[in-house]
C-alpha positions as CSV (number, residue, x, y, z in Angstrom):
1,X,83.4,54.6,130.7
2,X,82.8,55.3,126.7
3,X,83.7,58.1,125.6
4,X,81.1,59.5,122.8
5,X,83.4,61.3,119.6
6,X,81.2,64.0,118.1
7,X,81.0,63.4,114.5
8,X,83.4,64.9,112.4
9,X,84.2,65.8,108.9
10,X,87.2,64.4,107.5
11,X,90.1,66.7,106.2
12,X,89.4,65.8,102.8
13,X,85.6,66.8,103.3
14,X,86.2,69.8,105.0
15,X,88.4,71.4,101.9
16,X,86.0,70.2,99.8
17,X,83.3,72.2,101.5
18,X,85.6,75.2,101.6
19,X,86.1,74.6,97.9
20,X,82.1,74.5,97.2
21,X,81.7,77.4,99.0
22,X,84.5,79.6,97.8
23,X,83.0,78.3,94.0
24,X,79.3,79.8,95.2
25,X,80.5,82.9,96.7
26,X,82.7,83.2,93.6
27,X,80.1,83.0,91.2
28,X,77.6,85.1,93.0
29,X,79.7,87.5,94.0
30,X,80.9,87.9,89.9
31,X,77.1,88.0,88.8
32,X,76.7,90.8,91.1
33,X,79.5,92.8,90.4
34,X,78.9,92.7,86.4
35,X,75.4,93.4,86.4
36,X,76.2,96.8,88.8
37,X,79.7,97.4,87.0
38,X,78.8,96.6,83.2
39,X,77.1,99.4,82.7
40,X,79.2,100.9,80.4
41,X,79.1,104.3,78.7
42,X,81.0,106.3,75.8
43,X,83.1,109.1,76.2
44,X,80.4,112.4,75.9
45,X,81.8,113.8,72.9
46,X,81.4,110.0,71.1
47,X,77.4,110.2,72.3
48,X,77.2,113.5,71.3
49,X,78.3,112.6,67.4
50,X,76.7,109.2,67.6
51,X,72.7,110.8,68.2
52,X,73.8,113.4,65.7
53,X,74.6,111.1,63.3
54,X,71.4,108.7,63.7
55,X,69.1,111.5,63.7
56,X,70.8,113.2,60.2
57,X,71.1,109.8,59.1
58,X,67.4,108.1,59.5
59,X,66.2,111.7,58.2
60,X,67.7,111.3,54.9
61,X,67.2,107.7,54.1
62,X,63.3,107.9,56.0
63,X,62.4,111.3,53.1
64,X,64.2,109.2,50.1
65,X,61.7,106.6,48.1
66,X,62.5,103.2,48.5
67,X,64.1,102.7,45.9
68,X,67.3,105.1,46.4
69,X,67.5,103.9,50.0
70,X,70.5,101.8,49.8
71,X,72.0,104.3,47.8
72,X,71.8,107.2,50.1
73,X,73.2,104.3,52.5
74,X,76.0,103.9,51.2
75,X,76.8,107.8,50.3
76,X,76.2,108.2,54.1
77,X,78.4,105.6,55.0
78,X,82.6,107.0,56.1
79,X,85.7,105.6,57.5
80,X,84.0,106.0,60.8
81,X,80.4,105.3,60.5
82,X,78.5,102.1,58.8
83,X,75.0,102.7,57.5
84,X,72.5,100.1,55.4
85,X,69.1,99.7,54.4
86,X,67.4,97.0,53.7
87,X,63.3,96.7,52.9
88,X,64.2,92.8,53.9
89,X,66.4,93.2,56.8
90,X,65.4,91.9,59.8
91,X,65.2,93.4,63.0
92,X,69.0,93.7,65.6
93,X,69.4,91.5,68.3
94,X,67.5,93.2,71.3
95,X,70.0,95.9,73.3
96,X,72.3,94.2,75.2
97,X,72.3,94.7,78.8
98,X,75.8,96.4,79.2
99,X,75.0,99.0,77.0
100,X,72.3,100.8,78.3
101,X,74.0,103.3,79.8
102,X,75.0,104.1,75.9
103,X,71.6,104.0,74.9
104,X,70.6,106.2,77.5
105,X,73.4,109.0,76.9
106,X,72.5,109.1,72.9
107,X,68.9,109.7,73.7
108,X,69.6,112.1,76.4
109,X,71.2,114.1,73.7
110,X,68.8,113.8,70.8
111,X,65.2,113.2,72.8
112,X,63.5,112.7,69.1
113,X,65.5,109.0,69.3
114,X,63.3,107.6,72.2
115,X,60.6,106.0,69.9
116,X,63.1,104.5,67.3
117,X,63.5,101.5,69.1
118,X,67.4,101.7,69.4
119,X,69.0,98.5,69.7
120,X,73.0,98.7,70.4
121,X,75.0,95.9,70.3
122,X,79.0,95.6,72.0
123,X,80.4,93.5,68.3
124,X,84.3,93.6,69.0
125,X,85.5,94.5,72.6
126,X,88.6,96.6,73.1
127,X,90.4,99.8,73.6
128,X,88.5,100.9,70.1
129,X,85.4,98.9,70.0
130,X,82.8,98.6,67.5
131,X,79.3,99.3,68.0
132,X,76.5,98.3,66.2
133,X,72.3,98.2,66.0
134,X,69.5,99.4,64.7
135,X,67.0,101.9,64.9
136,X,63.2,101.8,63.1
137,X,62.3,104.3,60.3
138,X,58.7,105.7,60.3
139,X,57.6,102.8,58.2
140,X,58.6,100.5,60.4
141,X,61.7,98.9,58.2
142,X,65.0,98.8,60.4
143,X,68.2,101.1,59.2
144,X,71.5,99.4,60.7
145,X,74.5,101.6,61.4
146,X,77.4,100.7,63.1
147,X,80.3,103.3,65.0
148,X,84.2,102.3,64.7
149,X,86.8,103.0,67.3
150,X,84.2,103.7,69.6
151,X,86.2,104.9,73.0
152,X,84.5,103.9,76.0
153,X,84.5,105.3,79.3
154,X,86.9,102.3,79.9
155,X,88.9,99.3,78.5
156,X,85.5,96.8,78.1
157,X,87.9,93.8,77.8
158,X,90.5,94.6,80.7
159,X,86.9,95.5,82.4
160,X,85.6,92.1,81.9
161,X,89.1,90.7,83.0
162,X,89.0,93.2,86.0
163,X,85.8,91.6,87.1
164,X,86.2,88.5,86.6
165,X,89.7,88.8,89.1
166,X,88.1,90.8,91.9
167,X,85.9,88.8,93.3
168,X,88.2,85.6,92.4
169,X,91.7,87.3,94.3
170,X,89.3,87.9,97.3
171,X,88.0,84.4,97.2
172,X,91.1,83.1,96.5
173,X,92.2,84.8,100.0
174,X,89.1,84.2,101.9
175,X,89.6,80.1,100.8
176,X,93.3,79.7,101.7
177,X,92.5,81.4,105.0
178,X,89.9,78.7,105.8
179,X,92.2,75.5,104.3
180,X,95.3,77.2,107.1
181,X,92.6,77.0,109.7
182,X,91.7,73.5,109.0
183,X,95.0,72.7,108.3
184,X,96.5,74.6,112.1
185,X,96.3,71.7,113.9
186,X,98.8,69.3,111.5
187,X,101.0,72.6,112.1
188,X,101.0,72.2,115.8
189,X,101.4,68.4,115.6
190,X,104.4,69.1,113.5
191,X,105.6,71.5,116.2
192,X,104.7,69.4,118.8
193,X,106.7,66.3,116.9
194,X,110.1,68.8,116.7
195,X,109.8,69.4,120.4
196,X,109.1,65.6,121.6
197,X,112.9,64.6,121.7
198,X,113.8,67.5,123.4
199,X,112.1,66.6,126.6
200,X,109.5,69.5,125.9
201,X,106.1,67.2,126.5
202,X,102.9,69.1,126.5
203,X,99.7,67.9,125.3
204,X,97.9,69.2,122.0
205,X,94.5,70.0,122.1
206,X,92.0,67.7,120.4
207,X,90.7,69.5,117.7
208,X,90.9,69.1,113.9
209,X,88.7,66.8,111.5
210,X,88.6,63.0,112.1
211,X,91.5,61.9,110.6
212,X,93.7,65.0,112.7
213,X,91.6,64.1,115.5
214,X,92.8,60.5,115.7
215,X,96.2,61.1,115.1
216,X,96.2,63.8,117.5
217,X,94.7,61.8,120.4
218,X,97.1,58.7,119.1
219,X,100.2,61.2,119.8
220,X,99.6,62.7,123.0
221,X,99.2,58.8,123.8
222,X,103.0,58.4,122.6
223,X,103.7,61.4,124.0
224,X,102.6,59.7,128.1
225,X,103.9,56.4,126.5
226,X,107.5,57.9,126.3
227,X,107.6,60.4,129.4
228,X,106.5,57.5,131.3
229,X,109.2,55.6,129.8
230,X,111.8,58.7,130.7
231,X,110.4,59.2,133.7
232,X,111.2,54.8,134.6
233,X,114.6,54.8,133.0
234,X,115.5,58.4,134.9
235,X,114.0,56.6,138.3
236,X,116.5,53.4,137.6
237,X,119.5,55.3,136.1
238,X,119.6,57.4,139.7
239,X,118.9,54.4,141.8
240,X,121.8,52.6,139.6
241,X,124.2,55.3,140.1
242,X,123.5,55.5,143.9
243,X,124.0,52.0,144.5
244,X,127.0,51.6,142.6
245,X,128.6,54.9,144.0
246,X,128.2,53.2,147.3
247,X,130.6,50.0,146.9
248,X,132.8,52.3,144.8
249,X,133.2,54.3,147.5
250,X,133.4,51.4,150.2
251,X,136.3,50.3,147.9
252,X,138.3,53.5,147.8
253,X,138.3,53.7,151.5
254,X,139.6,50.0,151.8
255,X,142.2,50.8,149.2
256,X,143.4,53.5,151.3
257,X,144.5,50.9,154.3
258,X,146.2,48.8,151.9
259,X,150.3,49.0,153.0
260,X,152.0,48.0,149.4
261,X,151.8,51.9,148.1
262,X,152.2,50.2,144.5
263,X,149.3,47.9,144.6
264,X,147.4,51.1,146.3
265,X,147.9,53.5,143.8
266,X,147.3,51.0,141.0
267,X,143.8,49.9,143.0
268,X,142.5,53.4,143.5
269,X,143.4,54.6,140.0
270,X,141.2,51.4,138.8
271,X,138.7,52.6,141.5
272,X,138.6,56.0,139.7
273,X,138.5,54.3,136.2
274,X,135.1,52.9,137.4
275,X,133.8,55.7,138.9
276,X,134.5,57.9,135.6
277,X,133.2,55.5,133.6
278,X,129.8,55.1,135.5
279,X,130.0,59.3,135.8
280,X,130.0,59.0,132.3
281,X,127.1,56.1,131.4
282,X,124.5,58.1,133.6
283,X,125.3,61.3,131.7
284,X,124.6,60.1,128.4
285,X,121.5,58.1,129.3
286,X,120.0,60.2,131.4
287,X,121.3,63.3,129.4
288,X,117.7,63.8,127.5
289,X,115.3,64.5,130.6
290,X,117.9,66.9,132.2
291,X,115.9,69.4,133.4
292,X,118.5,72.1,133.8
293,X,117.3,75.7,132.6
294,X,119.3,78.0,130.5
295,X,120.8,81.1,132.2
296,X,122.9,83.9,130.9
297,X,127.0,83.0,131.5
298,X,129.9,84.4,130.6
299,X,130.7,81.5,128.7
300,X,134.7,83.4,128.3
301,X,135.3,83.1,131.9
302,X,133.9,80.0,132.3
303,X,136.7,78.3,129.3
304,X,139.0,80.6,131.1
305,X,138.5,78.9,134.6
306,X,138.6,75.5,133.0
307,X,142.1,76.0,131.2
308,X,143.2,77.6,134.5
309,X,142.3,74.8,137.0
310,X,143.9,72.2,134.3
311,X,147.6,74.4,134.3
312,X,147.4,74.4,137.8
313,X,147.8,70.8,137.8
314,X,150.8,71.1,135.6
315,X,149.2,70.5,131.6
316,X,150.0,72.5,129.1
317,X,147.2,74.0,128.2
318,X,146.4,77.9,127.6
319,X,143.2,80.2,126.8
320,X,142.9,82.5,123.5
321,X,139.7,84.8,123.6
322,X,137.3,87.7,125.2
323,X,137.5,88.4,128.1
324,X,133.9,88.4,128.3
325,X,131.2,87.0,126.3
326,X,127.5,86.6,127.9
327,X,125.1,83.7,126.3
328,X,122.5,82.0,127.0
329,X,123.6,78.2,128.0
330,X,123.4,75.5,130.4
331,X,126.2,75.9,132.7
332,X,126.7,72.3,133.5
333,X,125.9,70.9,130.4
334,X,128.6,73.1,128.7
335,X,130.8,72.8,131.5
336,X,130.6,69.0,130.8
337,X,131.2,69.7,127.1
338,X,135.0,71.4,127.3
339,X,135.6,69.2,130.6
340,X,135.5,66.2,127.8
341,X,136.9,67.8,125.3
342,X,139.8,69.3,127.2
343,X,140.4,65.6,129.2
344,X,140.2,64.1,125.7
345,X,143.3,66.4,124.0
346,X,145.1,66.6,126.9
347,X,144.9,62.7,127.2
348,X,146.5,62.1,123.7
349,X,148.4,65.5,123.1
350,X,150.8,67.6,125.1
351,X,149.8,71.0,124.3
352,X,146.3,71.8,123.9
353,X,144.8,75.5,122.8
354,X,141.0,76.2,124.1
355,X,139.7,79.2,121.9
356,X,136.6,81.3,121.7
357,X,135.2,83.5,119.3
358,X,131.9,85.2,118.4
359,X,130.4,85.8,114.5
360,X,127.5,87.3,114.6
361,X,124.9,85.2,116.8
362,X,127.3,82.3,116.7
363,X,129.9,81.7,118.9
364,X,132.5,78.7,118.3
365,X,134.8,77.0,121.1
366,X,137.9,75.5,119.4
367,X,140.3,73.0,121.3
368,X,143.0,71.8,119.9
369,X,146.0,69.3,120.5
370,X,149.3,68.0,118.9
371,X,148.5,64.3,119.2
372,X,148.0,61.8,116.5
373,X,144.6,62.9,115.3
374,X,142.1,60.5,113.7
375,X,141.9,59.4,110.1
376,X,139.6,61.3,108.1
377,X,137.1,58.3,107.1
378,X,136.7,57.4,110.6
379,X,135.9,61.0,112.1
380,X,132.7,60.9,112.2
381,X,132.1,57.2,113.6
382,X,134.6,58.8,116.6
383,X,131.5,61.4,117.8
384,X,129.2,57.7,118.3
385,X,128.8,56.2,121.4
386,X,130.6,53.4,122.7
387,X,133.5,53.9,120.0
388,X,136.9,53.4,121.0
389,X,139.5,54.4,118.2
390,X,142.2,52.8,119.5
391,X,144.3,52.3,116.8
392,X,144.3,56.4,116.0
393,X,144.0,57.8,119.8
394,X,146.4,55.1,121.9
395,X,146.3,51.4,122.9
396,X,146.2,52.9,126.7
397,X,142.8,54.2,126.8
398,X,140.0,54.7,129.2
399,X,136.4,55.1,129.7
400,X,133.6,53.7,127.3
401,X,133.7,55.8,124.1
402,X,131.1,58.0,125.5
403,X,133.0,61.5,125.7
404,X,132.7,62.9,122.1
405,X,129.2,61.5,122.1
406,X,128.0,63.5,125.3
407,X,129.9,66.6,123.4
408,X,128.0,66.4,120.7
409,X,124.0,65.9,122.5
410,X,124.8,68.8,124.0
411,X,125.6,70.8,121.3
412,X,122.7,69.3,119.0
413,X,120.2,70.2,122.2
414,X,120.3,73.4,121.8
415,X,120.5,74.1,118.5
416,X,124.6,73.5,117.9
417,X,126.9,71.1,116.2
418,X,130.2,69.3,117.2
419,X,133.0,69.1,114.4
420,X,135.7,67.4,113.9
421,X,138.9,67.9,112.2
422,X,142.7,67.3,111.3
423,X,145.5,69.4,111.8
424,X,147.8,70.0,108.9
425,X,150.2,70.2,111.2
426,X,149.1,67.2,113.2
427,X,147.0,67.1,115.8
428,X,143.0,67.0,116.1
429,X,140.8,70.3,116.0
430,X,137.4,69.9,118.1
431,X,135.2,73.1,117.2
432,X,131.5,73.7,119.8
433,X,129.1,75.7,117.7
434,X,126.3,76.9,119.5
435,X,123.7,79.9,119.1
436,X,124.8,82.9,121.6
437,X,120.7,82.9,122.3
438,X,119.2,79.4,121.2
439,X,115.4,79.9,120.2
440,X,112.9,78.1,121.9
């Protein structure tokens, strides 16, 4: 059966759209707002002297003849105030818009300015701006004037800049919101993608634009491709360890009729060899679909009762720390954990130290020993799998390398790191550092 996909827009298309749409909303939303907040207005005491000044002012110059206009122009004109006459002058620019509220104000105050055509005119924008225009004189010719450090009701420039940011901040806002919404479900692939090796397998919803959409629907297919492939190899590693636990088993108990007790004990330590070994195999491949949960330990008594059960056999071995300390762990994968650190010390050293101590949300298990340690260009290669250092740990070793490399899943799994390091006074240091409450 087909399955129909529902057209979709790609990612690119979609920010594009958001982008054309924040643009319009931008631009209509900036019109708006200067057209209602451009109205600007002087300061009452500036209208005030302004209408005085252009009613005095087109008096004089209107009752002069002609010819002593531009004088009486000039004689009017101060530090403050502009005036000139011209019989050939043509007639201002018409009033621009954001100044109507000015023209408004100066004939509010001097009515017999309503039929003079005033025409003002915004020339330099600033804290002291400089108005300009024109009015008509009975005759009809135009007397110019123009008003210096005119102070507004506001800044006009940071006004214009105010504006102009407003709308373009909310926009701004309003866009990235709708580019993280479009952009939610590469975040929850990512998440998804950070979880996958941790045996956390859910399936994301299919959702997104087509590109997300295919590589969505291609990794929840990876996502069944590999569980199914965990799922197989977990199926075969138990049926493996069951069937070789069996002969294993079969053996020891024929080893145990066996007469020569040299030939016995060296038989049934080779018996245990094998069983350890395939103890150990099975761990560290089936160690990434274990499904145990976390629970809150007391992680102190726990070291505590490891150390004790291995003095009681007769090792050297002692416990520094609490005497209680509560995390959130695994119990058997951290059991595992100092059981193969512990075995590993007390296998090439005779006195081994397990510590424990807490910083902060960090707690650190520390076991050290008095063997030959491991040369420092080869301690990392000792936490791989299936490598036997030989040459630094003993000729007389057993198992397949896999120890330090179990330690260290465990500790990565949830968050935690396994460290290596020299003794100066010989010996190797293994150091567990895990979160006292891993996230997740």
């Amino acid at each position: 059966m087909k399955h129909f996909v529902r057209p979709s827009l790609t990612l690119a298309g979609r920010i594009l759209v958001i982008l054309l749409l924040t643009i319009t909303v931008e631009f209509c939303t900036s019109t708006l707002l200067y057209e209602r907040a451009s109205q600007f207005s002087l300061r009452e005491d500036e209208a005030h002297r302004l209408a005085e000044h252009l009613v005095v002012t087109r008096k004089l110059v209107s009752e002069r003849p002609v010819r002593e206009r531009p004088a009486i122009a000039r004689l009017l004109t101060t530090d403050r105030y502009d005036v000139r006459w011209g019989p050939e002058l043509p007639p201002p620019p018409p009033l621009a818009a954001e100044l109507s509220e000015m023209q408004r104000q100066i004939v509010a105050w001097e009515p017999a300015l309503a039929n003079t055509n005033l025409r003002l005119k915004l020339s330099s924008p600033g804290r002291n701006a400089l108005v300009t225009g024109g009015l008509t004189l009975p005759d009809g010719t135009w007397l110019y004037f123009g008003m210096r450090e005119v102070q507004t009701g506001w800044d006009l420039a940071l006004g214009r800049i105010l504006l102009a940011l407003v709308p373009a901040v909310g926009i701004m806002l309003i866009g990235g919101l709708l580019i993280r919404q479009t952009l939610r479900p590469m975040k929850m692939l990512g998440d998804a993608a950070g979880r996958i090796g941790f045996g956390a397998w859910t399936p994301l919803p299919e959702t997104g634009s087509g590109e997300v959409l295919r590589v969505i629907r291609a990794f929840n297919a990876m996502q069944a491709r590999i569980q199914r492939l965990i799922d197989d190899r977990t199926e075969a590693l138990a049926a493996v360890g069951h069937d070789l636990r069996t002969p294993i088993a079969r053996l020891q108990l024929r080893i145990d009729t066996l007469s020569d007790a040299a030939t016995r004990n060296a038989m049934r330590e080779d018996a245990s060899e094998m069983e350890g070994m395939l103890a150990s195999l099975l761990a560290y491949l089936g160690g990434e679909s274990d499904p145990e949960p976390r629970v809150r330990v007391d992680v102190a008594i726990m070291a505590e009762t490891i150390v004790d059960d291995l003095a009681d056999q007769g090792h050297a071995i002692r416990y520094e720390g609490p005497e209680s300390l509560e995390a959130m762990v695994r119990p058997i994968d951290l059991k595992r954990a100092l059981g193969n650190l512990t075995n590993n010390a007390l296998r090439y050293g005779r006195n081994v130290l397990v510590s424990l101590e807490q910083e902060g949300e960090v707690m650190r298990f520390r076991v050290s020993d008095d063997g030959p340690g491991i040369p420092e260009a080869r301690l990392a290669e000792a936490m791989e799998p299936f490598v036997r250092l030989d040459p630094a740990r003993g000729r007389n070793t057993k198992g397949l390398g896999l120890g330090l490399a179990i330690v260290k899943r465990i500790a990565t799994r949830d968050g935690g790191s396994l460290r290596l390091a020299n003794r100066p006074e010989g010996g190797l240091i293994a150091t567990i550092e895990l979160p006292v409450t891993p996230r997740g």
